[in-house]
C-alpha positions in Angstrom: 12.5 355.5 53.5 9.7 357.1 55.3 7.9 356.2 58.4 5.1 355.3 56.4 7.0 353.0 54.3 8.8 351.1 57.5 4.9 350.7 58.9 4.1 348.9 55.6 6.8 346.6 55.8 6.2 345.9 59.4 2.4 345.1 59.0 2.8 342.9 56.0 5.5 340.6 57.3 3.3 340.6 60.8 0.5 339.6 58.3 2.5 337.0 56.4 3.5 335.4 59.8 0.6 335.3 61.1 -1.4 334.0 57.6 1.8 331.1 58.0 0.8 330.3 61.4 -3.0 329.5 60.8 -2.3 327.8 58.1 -0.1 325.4 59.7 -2.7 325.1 62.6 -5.1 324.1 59.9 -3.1 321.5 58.2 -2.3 320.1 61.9 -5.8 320.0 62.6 -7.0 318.4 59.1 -4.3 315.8 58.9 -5.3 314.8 62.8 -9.0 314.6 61.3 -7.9 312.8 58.5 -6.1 310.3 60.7 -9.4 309.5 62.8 -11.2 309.7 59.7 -9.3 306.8 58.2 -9.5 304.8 61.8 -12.8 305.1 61.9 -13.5 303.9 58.0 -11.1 300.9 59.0 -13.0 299.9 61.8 -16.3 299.9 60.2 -15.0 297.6 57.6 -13.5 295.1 60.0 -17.4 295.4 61.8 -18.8 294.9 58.5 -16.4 292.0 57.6 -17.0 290.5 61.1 -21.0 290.6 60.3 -20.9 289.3 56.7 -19.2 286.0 58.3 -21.5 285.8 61.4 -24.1 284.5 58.9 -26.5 287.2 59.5 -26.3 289.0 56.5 -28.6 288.2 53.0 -26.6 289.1 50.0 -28.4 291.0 47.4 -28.2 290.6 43.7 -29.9 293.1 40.9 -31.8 290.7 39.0 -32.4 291.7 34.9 -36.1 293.2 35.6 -33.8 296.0 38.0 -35.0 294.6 41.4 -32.4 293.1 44.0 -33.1 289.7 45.6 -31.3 287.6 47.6 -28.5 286.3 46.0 -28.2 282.6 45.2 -25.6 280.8 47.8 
């Protein structure tokens, strides 16, 4: 084996360690996303559950012409 051929090797497993180590940055950083993602979807639906029983809110139907109108209750 040549010089040449060692420097190779060297630089692709340097390249391959390094590709491995953004790449689990990245899933670290997407999964934490995810995770406030998800939070914040669960907490807008408890808000949105809280103001559908405060009374506040007109529900809509589509009538058969295509136009929504409040719902009969």
């Amino acid at each position: 084996m040549g010089i040449s051929t060692l420097v190779t090797i060297l630089l692709a497993l340097l390249i391959g360690i390094g590709l491995r180590s953004i790449l689990r940055d990245w899933r670290r950083k997407f999964a934490e996303d995810d995770t406030r993602a998800e939070t914040k979807r669960k907490a807008q639906i408890e808000r949105n559950k809280a103001e559908l029983k405060s009374g506040g809110v007109v529900t809509l139907e589509r009538g058969e012409d295509g136009v929504y109108r409040p719902g009969k209750e």
